[in-house]
N, C-alpha and C positions, 0 to 999 in steps of 0.2 A: 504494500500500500504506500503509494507517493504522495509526497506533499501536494503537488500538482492536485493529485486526483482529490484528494481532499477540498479543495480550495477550488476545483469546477463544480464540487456536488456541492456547497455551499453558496456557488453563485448560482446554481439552479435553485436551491431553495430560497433564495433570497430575492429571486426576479421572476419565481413562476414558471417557470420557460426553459427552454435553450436557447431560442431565440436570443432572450432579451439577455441572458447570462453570455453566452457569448461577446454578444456587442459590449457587454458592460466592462469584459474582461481584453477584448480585442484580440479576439482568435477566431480563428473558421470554424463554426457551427460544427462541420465534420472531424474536427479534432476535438473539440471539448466531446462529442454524441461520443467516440470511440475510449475516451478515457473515463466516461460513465460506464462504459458497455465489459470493458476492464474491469472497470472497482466492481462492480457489480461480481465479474465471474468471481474474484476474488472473495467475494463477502459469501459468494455462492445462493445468492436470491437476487430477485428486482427489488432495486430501490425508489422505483419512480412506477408510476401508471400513467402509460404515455393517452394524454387525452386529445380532443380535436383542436380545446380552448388552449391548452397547456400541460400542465403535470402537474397530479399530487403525489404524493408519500403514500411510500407502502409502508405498513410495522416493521419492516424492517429499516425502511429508509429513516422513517422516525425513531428508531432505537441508536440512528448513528449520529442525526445532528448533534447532540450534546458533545460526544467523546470527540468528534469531526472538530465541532467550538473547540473546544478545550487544547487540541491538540498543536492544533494551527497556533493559538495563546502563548504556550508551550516554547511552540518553535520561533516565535515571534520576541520570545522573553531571553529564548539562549541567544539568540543573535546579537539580541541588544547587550547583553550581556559581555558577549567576546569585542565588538564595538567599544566599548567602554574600556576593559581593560585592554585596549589596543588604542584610546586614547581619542577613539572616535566620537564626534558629537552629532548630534542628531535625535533620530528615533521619534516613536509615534506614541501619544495618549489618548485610549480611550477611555471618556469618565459619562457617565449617564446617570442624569438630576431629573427628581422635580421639578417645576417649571417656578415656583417663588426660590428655590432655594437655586438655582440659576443664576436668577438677580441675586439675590443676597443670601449665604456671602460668597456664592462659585466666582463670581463675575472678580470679586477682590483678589479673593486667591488666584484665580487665572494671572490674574495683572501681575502679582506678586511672584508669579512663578513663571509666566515669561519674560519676565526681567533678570531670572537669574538664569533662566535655562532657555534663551531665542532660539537655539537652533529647534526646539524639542515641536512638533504639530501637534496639536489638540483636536482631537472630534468632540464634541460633545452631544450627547443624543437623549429626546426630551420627552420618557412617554407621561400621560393624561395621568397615572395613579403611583401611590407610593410602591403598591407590592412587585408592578415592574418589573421596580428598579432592582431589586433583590433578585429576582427572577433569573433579569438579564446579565447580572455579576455570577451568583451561582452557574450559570449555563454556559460561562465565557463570552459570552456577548460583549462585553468591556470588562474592561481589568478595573474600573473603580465605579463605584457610585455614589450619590449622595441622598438618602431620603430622609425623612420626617423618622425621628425617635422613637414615633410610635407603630412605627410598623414592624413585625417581626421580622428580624435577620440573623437567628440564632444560630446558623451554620455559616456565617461570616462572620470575620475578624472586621473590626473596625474600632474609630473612635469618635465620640461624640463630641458635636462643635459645640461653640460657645452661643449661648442663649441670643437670639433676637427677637426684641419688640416689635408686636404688628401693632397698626394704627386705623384710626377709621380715618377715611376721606369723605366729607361732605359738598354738594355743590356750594357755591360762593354764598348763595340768594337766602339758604336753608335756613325755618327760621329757628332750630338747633340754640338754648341759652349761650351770651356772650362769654368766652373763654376759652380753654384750649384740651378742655377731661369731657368724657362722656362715661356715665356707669354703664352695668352692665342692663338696665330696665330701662333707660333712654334707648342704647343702641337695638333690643329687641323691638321695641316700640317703631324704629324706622323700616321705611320701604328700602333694602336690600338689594345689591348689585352681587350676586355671587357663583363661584365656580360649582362646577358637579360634584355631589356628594365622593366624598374618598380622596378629593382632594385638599391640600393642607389649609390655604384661608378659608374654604367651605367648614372644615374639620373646627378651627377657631369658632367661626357663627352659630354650627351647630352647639357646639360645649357650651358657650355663654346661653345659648334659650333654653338649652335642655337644664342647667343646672336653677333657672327661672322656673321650668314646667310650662315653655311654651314656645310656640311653632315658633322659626324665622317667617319674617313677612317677605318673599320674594319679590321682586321684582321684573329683575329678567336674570335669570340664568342661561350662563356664556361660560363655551369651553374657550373659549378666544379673549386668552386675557389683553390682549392689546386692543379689547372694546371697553375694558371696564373705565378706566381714566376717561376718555370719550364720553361715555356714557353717565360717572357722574358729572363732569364738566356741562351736558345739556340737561339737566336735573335730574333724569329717572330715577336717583337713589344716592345712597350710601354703599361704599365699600369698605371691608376690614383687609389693609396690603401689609405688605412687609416697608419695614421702613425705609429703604432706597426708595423706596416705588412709592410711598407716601409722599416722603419729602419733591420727587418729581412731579406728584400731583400737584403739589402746590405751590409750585413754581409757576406750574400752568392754570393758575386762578381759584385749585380747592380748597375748601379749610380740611387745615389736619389736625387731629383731636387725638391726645392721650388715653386711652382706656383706665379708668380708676374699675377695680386694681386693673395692673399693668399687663397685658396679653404676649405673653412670654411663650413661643415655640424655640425649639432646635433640633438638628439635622444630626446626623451620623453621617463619616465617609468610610465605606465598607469595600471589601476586597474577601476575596477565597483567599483561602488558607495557601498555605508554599508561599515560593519565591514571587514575587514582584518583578518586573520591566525594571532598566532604571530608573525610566521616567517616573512610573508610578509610584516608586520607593521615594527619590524625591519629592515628588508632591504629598507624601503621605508624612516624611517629613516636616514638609512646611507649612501642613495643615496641623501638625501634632506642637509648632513651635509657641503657642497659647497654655501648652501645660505647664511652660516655666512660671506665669503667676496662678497656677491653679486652676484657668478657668476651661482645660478640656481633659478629660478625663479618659484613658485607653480603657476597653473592654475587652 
């Protein structure tokens, strides 16, 4: 079993097709078809069900994507590896976030760590729910993740970051008492800008009404958080954001309002067990550099 062949069945599984896995790889369709047709004698079953639309997975096909991930990781992590002590700079990160926890605080750490390490590329890849993220770390999908603290990742290693404050944003006009706190029976009381349940400001909304005994007032719910600002900016509501994204509200005309008490979430950045990329070692580094005044904690 070759790398090659590895790394054609995963761009078939990842474009549907040969077709489209070809193109995406830049090889002739009849080379990639014959080194499926290989691995396959090799695994000794079919791993595709060749259909008219495309291909799905056979049980067996889907019994190899994970080990296929993992392996490729593997080989991805020794190179960089011998790279490094051969004094080479470079190499690739893959980290995949939540989408608040993107803006704050990936966005800082990113800055912070292409400043020390420019030659290094970062992907960053952003699904809708925390348990994803775990998902696609356990599976090999990326070598690092970042979710919400409260989702389970007891078969990853990781560390949890330092507390951040979310905030509400209200339109300008709102007629919200003058000040800068809103409790937690005001903020129930408003008409509501928020993301889909399972996700982490939704998850905020919910804990504040449920610990009331009572519904959020929606308004409009949006997986598209690049409407919500918009959206309280022409009044339809209130939103609870993370503080970056707060303070950018209200530069662009919202009021931001402290939550009494203070609406405190944080993130974990997790990784599988074994060895690390260097990259990934690095940034796990200089995400862990907050434990010197105590405020992140290894697990």
């Amino acid at each position: 079993m070759e790398r090659r062949q590895l790394e054609y069945f995963i761009a078939v599984v990842e474009h549907g097709g040969f077709t489209a896995a070809a193109a995406a790889l830049h090889v002739a369709q009849p080379s990639l078809s014959h080194a499926i047709r290989t691995l396959e004698r090799e695994c000794g079953g079919k791993l595709f069900h060749r259909l008219a639309q495309g291909v799905c997975l056979t049980p067996a096909g889907e019994a190899l994507v994970r080990p296929a991930r993992q392996v490729l990781r593997d080989l991805s992590t020794a190179s960089s590896l011998v790279r490094e002590v051969l004094g080479l700079s470079g190499g690739r990160l893959d980290i995949v976030s939540q989408t608040t926890l993107s803006v704050d605080p990936l966005a800082d750490m990113l800055g912070r760590f292409h400043r020390a390490h420019p030659k290094v590329s970062v992907r960053v890849v952003d699904p809708e729910r925390g348990p994803a993220v775990a998902q696609m770390v356990a599976a090999g999908e990326c070598e690092l993740g970042l979710v919400d603290a409260s989702v389970p990742t007891a078969d990853l290693s990781g560390i949890d970051l330092p507390e951040q404050e979310m905030h509400v944003v209200l339109p300008a006009d709102h007629p919200h008492p003058a000040g800068d706190t809103i409790t937690s029976r005001q903020l129930a009381a408003l008409e509501l800008i928020v993301t889909p349940p399972g996700t982490e400001t939704r998850a905020a909304v919910d804990d504040v009404c449920t610990a009331l005994g009572v519904a959020p007032r929606v308004a409009v719910e949006t997986a598209h958080r690049a409407m919500i600002v918009p959206l309280v900016l022409s009044g339809v509501g209130a939103a609870v954001l993370p503080a970056s994204m707060a303070r950018d509200a209200a530069l662009r005309g919202a009021r931001m309002l402290s939550h009494r008490p203070r609406l405190l979430r944080h993130g974990r950045l997790v990784w599988r067990s074994g060895q690390l990329s260097p990259a990934a070692e690095a940034f796990v580094n200089l995400a862990s550099e907050p434990a010197r005044d105590g405020r992140t904690q290894w697990v």
